[in-house]
C-alpha positions as CSV (number, residue, x, y, z in Angstrom):
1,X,0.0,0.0,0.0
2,X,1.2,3.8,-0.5
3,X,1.9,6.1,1.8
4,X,1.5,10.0,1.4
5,X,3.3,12.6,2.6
6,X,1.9,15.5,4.4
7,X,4.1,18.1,4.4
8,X,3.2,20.8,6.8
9,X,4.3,24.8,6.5
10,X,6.6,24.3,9.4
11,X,8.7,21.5,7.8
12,X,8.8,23.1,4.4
13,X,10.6,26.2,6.1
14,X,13.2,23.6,8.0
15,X,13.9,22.0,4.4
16,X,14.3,25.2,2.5
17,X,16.7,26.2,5.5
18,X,18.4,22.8,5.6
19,X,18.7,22.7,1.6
20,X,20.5,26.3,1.7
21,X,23.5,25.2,3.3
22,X,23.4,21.1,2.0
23,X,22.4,21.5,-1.7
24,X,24.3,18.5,-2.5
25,X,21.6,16.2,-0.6
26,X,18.8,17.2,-2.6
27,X,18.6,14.2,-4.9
28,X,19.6,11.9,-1.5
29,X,16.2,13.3,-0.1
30,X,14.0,13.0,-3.4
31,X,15.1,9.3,-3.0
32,X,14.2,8.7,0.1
33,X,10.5,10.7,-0.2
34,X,10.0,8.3,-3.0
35,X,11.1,5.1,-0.8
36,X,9.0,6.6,2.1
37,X,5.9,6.8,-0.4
38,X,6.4,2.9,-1.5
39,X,7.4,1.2,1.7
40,X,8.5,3.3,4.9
41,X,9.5,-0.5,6.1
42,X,12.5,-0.6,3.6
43,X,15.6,-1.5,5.5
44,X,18.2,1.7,3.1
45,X,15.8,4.0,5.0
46,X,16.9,3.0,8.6
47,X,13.4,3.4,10.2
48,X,13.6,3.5,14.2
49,X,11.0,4.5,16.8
50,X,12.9,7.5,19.0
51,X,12.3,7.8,22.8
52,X,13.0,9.8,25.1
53,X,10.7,13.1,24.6
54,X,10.6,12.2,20.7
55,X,9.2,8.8,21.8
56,X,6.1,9.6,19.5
57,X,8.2,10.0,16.6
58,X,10.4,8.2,14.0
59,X,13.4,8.4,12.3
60,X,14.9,7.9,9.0
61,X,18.4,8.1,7.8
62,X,18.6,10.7,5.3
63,X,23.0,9.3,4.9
64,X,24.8,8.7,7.9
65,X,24.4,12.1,9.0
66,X,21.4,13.5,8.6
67,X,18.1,12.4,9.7
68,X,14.4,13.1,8.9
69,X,12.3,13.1,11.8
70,X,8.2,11.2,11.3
71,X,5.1,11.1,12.6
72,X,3.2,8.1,11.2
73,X,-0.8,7.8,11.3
74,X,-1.0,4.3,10.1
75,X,-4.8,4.0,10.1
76,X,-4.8,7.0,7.2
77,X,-1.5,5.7,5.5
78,X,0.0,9.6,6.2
79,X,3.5,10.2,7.1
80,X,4.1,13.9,8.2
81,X,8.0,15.1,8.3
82,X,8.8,17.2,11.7
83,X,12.4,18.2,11.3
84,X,15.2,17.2,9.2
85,X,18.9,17.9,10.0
86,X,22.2,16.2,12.0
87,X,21.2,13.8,15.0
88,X,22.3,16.1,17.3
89,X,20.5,19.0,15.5
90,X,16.8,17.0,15.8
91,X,17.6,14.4,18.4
């Protein structure tokens, strides 16, 4: 089954801002939207539940540096990005 993606006004400010200063990661992310869309499951993407006071959140690997951060609503098939940036940046 696909998944959409809801992007919200707040995350679409945090990508423009993150995409200013890492250009070079544009296609990277275009990839992994795509992969998100087809199967969020798919082991490239490196999907793990957080904890901590993100514990309602998720977390794919956008490379080994940067992250996207989730929010899943299974029952509607929606993914919503929160933040994207370095672990310690969103983490």
């Amino acid at each position: 089954m696909q998944y959409k993606i809801l992007i919200t006004e707040t995350y679409q400010k945090r990508a423009v801002k993150f995409f200013k200063k890492h250009p070079e990661l544009l296609d990277r992310y275009a990839k992994v939207l795509t992969i998100l869309e087809n199967n969020p499951f798919h082991p490239s993407l490196r999907l793990h539940k957080l904890q901590g006071r993100v514990q309602e959140y998720y977390s794919v690997s956008l490379n080994l540096d940067y992250r996207i951060i989730l929010s899943f609503i299974m029952q509607e098939h929606t993914i919503i990005p929160i933040d994207i940036g370095t672990h310690d940046d969103v983490y």
